[in-house]
C-alpha distance (Angstrom), angle and dihedral (degrees) to the residues before:
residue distance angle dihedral
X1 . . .
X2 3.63 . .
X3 4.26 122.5 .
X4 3.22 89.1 -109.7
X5 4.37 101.0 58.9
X6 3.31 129.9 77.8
X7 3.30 134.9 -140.4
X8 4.28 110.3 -119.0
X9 3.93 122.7 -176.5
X10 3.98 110.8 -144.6
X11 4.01 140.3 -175.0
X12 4.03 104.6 -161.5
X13 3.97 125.2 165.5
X14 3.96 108.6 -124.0
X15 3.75 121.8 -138.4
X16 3.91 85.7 -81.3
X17 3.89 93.7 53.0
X18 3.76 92.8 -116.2
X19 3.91 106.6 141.9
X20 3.83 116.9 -126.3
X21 3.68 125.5 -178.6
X22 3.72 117.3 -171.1
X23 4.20 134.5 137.1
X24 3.53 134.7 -104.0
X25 3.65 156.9 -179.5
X26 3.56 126.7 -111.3
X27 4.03 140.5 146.8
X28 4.17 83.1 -112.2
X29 3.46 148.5 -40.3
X30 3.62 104.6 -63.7
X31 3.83 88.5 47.8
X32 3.90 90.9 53.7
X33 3.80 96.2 49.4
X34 4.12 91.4 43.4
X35 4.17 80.3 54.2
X36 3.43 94.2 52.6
X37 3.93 91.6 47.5
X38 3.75 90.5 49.5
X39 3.61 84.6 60.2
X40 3.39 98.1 56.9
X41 3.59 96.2 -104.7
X42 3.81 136.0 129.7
X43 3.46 113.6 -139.1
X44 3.74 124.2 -133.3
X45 4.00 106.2 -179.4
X46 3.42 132.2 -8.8
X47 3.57 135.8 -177.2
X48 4.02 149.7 142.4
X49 3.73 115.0 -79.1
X50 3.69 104.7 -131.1
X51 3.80 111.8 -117.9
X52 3.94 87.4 -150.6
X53 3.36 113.2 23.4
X54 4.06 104.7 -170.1
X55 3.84 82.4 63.3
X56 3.77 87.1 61.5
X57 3.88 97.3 47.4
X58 3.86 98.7 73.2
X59 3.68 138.3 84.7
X60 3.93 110.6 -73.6
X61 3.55 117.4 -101.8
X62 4.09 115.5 -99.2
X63 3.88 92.6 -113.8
X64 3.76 91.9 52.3
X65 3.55 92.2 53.2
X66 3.65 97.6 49.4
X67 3.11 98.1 45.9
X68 4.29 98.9 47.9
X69 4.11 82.3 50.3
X70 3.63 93.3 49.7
X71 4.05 99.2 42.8
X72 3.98 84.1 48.0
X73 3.88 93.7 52.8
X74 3.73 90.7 48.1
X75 3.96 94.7 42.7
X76 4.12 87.0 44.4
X77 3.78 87.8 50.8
X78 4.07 86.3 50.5
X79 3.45 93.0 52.3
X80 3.45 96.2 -117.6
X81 4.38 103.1 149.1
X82 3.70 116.5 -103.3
X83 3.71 104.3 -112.0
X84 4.10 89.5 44.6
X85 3.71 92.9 54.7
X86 3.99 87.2 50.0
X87 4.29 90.1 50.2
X88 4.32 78.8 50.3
X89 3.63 92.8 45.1
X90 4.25 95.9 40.5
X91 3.58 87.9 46.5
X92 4.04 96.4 56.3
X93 3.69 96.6 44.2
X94 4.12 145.4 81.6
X95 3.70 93.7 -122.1
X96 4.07 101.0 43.7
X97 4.16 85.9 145.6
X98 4.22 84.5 70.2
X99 3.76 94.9 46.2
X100 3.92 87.0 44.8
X101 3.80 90.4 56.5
X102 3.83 91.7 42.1
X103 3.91 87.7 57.8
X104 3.70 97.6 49.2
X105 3.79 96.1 50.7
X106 3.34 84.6 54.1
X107 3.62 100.4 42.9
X108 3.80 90.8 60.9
X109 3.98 89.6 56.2
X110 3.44 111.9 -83.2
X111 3.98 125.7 120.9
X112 3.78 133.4 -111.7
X113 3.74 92.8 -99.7
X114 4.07 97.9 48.2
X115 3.90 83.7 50.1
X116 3.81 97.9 51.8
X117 4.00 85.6 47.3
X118 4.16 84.1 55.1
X119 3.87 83.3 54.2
X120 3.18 99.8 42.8
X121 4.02 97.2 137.5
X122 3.93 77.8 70.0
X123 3.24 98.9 43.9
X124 3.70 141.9 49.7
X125 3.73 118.7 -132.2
X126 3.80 97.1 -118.2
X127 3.77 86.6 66.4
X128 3.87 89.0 53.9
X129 3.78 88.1 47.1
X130 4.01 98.4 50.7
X131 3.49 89.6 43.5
X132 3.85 88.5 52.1
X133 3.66 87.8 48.5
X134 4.10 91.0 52.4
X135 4.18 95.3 42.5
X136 3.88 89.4 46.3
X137 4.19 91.5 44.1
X138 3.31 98.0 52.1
X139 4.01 89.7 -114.5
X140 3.43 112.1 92.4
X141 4.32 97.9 146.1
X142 3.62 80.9 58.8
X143 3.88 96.9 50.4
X144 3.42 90.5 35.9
X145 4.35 90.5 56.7
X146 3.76 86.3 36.8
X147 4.23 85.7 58.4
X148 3.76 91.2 51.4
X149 3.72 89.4 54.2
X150 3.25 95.7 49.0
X151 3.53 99.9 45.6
X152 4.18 92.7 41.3
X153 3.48 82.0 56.9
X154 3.98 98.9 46.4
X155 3.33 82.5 54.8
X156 3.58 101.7 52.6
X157 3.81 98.0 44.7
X158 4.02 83.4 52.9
X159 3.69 89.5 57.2
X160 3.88 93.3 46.0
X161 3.48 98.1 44.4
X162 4.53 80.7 47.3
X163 3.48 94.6 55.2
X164 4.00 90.0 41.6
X165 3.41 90.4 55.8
X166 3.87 102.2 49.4
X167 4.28 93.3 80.0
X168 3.80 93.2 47.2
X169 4.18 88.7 45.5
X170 3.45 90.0 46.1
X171 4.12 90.8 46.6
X172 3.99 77.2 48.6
X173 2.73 98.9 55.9
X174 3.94 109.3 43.4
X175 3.68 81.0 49.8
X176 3.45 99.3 62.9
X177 3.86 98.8 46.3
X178 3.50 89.7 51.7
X179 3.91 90.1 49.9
X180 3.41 85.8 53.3
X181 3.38 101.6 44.7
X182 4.28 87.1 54.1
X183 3.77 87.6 52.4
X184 3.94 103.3 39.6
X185 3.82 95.3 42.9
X186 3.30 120.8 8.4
X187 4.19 107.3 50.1
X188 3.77 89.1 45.6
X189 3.26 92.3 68.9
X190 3.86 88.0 48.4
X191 3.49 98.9 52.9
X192 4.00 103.5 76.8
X193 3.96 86.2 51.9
X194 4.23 85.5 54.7
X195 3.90 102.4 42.6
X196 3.95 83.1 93.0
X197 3.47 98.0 64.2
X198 3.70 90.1 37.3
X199 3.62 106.9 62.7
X200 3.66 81.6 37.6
X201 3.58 92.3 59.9
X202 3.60 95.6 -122.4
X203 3.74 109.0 120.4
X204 3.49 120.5 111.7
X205 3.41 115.7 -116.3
X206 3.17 103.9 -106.5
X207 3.73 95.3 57.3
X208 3.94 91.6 52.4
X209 3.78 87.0 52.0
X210 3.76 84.7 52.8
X211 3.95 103.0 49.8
X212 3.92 86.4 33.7
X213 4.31 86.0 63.6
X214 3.86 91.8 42.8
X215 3.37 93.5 54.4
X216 3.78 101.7 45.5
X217 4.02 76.7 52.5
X218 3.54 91.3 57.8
X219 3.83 104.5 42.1
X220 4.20 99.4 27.5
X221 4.07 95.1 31.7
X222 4.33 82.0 109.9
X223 3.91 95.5 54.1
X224 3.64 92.6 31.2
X225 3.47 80.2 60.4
X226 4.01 96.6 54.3
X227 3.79 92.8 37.2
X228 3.95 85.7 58.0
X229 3.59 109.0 46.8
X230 4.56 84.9 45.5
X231 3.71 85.4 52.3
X232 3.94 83.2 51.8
X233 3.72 105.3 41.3
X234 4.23 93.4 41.6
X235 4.33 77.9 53.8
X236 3.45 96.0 50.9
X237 3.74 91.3 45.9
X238 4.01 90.8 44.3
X239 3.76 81.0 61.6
X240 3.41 110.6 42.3
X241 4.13 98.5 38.6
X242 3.56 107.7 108.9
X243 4.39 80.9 -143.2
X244 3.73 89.7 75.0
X245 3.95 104.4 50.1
X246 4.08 93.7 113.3
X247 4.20 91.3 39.2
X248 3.87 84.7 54.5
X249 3.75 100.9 37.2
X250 4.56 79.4 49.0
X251 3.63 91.6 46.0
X252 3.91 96.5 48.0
X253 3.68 92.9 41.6
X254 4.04 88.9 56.8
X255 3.72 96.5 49.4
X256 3.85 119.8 110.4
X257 3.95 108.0 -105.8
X258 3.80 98.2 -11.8
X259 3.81 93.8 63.7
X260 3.78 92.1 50.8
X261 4.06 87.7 52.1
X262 3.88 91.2 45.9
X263 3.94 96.0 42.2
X264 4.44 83.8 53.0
X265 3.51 99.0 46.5
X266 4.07 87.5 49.1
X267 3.30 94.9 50.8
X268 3.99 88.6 47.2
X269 3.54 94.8 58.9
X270 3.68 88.2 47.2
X271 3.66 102.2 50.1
X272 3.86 87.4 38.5
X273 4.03 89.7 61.8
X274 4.03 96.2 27.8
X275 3.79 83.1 66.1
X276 4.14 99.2 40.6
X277 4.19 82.9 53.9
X278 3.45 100.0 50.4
X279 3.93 92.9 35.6
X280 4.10 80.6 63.4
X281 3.18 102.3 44.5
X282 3.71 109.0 -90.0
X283 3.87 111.2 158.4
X284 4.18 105.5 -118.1
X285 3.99 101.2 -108.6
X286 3.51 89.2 50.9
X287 3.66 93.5 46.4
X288 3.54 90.5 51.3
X289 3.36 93.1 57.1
X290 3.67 107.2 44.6
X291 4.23 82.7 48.0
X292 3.28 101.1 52.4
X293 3.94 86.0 51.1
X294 3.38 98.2 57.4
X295 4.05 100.7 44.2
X296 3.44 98.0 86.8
X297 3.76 111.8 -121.2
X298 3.79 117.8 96.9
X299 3.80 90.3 -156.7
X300 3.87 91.1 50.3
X301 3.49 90.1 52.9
X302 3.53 100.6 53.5
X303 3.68 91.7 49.7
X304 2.82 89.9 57.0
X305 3.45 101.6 49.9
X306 3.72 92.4 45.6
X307 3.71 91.6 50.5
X308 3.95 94.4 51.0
X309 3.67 103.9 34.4
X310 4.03 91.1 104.6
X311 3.69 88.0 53.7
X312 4.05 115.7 109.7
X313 4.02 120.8 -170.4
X314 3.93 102.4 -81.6
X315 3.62 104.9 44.4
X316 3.41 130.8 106.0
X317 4.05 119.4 -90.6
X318 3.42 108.6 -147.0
X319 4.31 101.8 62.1
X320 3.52 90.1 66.9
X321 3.84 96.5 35.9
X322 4.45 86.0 62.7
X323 3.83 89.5 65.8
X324 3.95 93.5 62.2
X325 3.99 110.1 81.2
X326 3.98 99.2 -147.4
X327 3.52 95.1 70.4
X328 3.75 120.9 92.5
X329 3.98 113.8 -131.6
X330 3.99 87.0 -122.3
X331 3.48 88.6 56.7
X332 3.48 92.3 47.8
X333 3.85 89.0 40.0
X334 3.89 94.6 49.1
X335 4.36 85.0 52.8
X336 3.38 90.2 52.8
X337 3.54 96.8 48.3
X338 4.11 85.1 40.7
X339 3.93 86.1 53.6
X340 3.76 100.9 50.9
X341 3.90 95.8 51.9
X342 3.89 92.6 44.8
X343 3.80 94.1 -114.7
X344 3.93 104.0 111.4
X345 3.65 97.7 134.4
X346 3.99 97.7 57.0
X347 3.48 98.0 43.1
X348 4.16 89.2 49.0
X349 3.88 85.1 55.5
X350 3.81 92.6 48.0
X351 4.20 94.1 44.4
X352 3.69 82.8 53.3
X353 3.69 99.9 58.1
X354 3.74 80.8 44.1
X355 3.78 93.2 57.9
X356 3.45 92.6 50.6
X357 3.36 100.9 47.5
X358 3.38 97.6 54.4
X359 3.63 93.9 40.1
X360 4.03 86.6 56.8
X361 4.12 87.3 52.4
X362 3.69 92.4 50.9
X363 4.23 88.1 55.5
X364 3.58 88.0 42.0
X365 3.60 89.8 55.4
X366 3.75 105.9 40.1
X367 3.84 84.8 54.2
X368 3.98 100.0 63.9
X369 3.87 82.4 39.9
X370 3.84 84.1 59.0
X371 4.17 96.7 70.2
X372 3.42 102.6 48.9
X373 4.21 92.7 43.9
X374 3.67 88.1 53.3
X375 3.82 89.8 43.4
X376 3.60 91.7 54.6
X377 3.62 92.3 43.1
X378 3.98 93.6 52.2
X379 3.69 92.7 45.7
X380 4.05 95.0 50.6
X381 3.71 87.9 49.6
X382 3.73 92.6 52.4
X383 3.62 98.4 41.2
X384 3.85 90.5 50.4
X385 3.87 88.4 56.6
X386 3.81 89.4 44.9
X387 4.29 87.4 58.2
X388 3.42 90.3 40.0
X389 3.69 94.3 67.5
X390 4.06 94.5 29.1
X391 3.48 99.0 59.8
X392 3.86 102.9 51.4
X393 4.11 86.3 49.4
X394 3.79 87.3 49.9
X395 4.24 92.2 48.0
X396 4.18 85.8 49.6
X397 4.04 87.7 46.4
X398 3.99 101.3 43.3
X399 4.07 97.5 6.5
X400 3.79 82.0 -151.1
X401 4.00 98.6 86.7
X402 3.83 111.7 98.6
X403 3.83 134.5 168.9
C-alpha cells in the first residue's frame, strides 16, 4: 500500500446478491466504490477504517463542523443531491468514516437531523435542533449557513476567551507555587520558634490559622489527596451525564455574570430561528416549538413551552411570552411593537444580533476584570502569610503586640 491509500471497510452485494463485507485500499473513496463496481459488485457502505479509533470517538473539531455545514449549503444551493454532496464532502476530509455514517442513515430514509442525533458523540444537539428547525421550515441552506456562523463564531470566542486566559493562568499559576512554597518550606521552619506562644495561647490568630493548615497538610496530605480527586471525578461526571442537562442549564442560568451571557446567547439563537420560521411560512405554535428546541437551554425551552402552550395559530405572541422570566421587558417590548406593525420576523433577526452583541461585551468585559481579581486575590493571600509570621516575631520582641 502506497502513503497515499487508505484503507476502506465495505459490505457490497455481488452479481448473485450474496453480501460480502471486506476492506481495501484505494487512493479515496470514489476510487474504492468504482473498484468495487468493476468487480461486479454493488456497494452497500463504505468508509475509512480509522487508524486510531479513540481519536475518532470525540466531539468534531469547530472548523470541521463549519466547514461540512457550509460546503453542504453551497452544494444544496447548486443542486447537487444531499447524499452526493456528503460522498464529496467525506471524501475531502480527516474524518470521512463520520460523513460515511451520516450518508448511510440517510440513505435508508432518515433526514439530516435524525442522523446527526445517531452521531451524536460528533455532534452537539443544538446542531441536530437547527437543522431540525431548517428541514421542518422548508429552509434548510439557510439553517445550514446560519450553523456555520454560529459554530465559526463558537469557535472564535473559544479562542479569544483561550488566549485571554493564558496571563491570568499564568499569574495563577506562579501564585500558587509560590503559596506553596511559603507554606511547605518556609513556616516550618517557623514553627519551633512559635510553640511558646502557642501553648501559651498567645498567637495571633492568624498565625494559629496558619500552622493549623500546615499541619493538616502534613498529617491529612494522603486523604486530602483522595477527597480531591472524588470531588473531581463526581464533577466531571455531573457535567458530562446526559441526567443532569436541566440541573446544569438551572445552575448556569443562576450564576452571577455567566448566567446573564448564557440566558442572551439562548435567546439569540431562538429569536434568530423564531424569525427564519415564520419568515417561511411556519404557522406560530409550530414555530415556537421547533425554536425553542433549537436555542440551547433546556430550562428556556420549557418556559417557554409552559408559557405558550394555551397559544393557538392567530393569537398574539407576546401575552404569553410576559409570563416566562428569561425574557427582558425590551425584548418583550420590541415583539410587541414588531407584532403590531406586521414585521415580527425582521425585528427577531435584529434583537438577535443585539443579544449577541451584548452578550460578546459582557465576556469581553468579565475577562479584563479577571487580572486584577486574581491579582488582588494573590496579593491578600500573600500578605496574610507575611502578618502571620510578623506579628508573632513582633509579640517575642516587644511582648506588647496582640491580634
Amino acid at each position: 500500500m502506497s502513503s497515499s491509500e487508505s484503507t476502506f471497510r465495505f459490505r457490497a452485494r455481488t452479481s448473485e446478491g450474496t453480501l460480502q463485507s471486506g476492506v481495501l485500499q484505494a487512493g479515496s473513496l470514489s476510487d474504492a466504490i468504482a473498484a468495487l463496481m468493476n468487480n461486479g459488485w454493488t456497494p452497500v457502505s463504505v468508509a475509512v477504517e480509522a487508524e486510531n479509533s479513540f481519536v475518532r470517538r470525540g466531539r468534531l473539531p469547530h472548523a470541521v463542523r463549519a466547514a461540512c455545514y457550509r460546503q453542504l449549503a453551497d452544494l444544496q444551493r447548486s443542486g447537487v443531491p444531499f447524499l452526493r454532496a456528503l460522498d464529496v464532502i467525506a471524501a475531502q476530509s480527516k474524518y470521512p468514516e463520520v460523513f460515511q455514517s451520516l450518508r448511510q442513515r440517510m440513505s435508508q430514509g432518515g433526514s439530516f437531523s435524525s442522523a446527526l442525533a445517531e452521531e451524536s458523540v460528533h455532534f452537539p444537539d443544538l446542531d441536530r435542533n437547527l437543522v431540525r428547525a431548517g428541514e421542518e421550515g422548508g429552509f434548510l441552506e439557510d439553517s445550514l449557513e446560519q450553523l456555520a456562523e454560529h459554530t465559526e463564531q463558537e469557535h472564535e470566542l473559544r479562542t479569544q476567551t483561550r488566549s485571554a486566559l493564558i496571563y491570568p493562568l499564568f499569574l495563577l499559576g506562579t501564585a500558587a507555587l509560590v503559596i506553596a512554597g511559603l507554606i511547605g518550606f518556609v513556616v516550618p521552619r517557623f514553627a519551633p520558634i512559635f510553640e511558646g506562644l502557642r501553648a501559651e495561647g498567645r498567637l495571633p490568630w492568624a498565625t494559629t490559622a496558619l500552622l493549623s493548615i500546615v499541619d493538616v497538610g502534613r498529617q491529612g496530605a494522603i486523604p486530602l489527596a483522595i477527597i480531591t480527586v472524588a470531588v473531581i471525578a463526581t464533577l466531571v461526571w455531573w457535567l458530562t451525564a446526559a441526567t443532569f442537562v436541566r440541573q446544569r442549564d438551572q445552575l448556569l442560568l443562576q450564576l452571577p455574570l455567566v448566567g446573564g451571557i448564557h440566558r442572551d446567547l439562548a435567546l439569540a439563537r431562538w429569536c434568530r430561528n423564531l424569525g427564519a420560521l415564520l419568515r417561511n411560512g411556519v404557522n406560530i405554535v409550530t414555530a415556537l416549538k421547533i425554536a425553542s428546541s433549537a436555542a440551547g437551554s433546556p430550562v428556556l425551552q420549557a418556559s417557554i413551552e409552559q408559557a405558550t402552550e394555551s397559544l393557538t395559530s392567530g393569537h398574539s405572541l407576546v401575552p404569553p411570552l410576559r409570563g416566562c422570566p428569561l425574557f427582558p421587558t425590551s425584548l418583550l417590548e420590541g415583539l410587541a411593537v414588531a407584532e403590531e406593525s406586521n414585521s415580527l420576523s425582521p425585528v427577531l433577526d435584529r434583537s438577535a444580533a443585539q443579544l449577541e452583541r451584548g452578550a460578546r461585551q459582557q465576556i469581553q468585559v468579565a475577562l479584563k476584570m479577571l487580572e486584577p481579581v486574581l491579582l488582588l486575590v494573590m496579593a491578600a493571600i500573600v500578605l496574610f502569610i507575611v502578618l502571620a509570621l510578623q506579628l508573632p516575631l513582633l509579640e517575642l520582641g516587644t511582648g506588647s503586640v496582640e491580634l
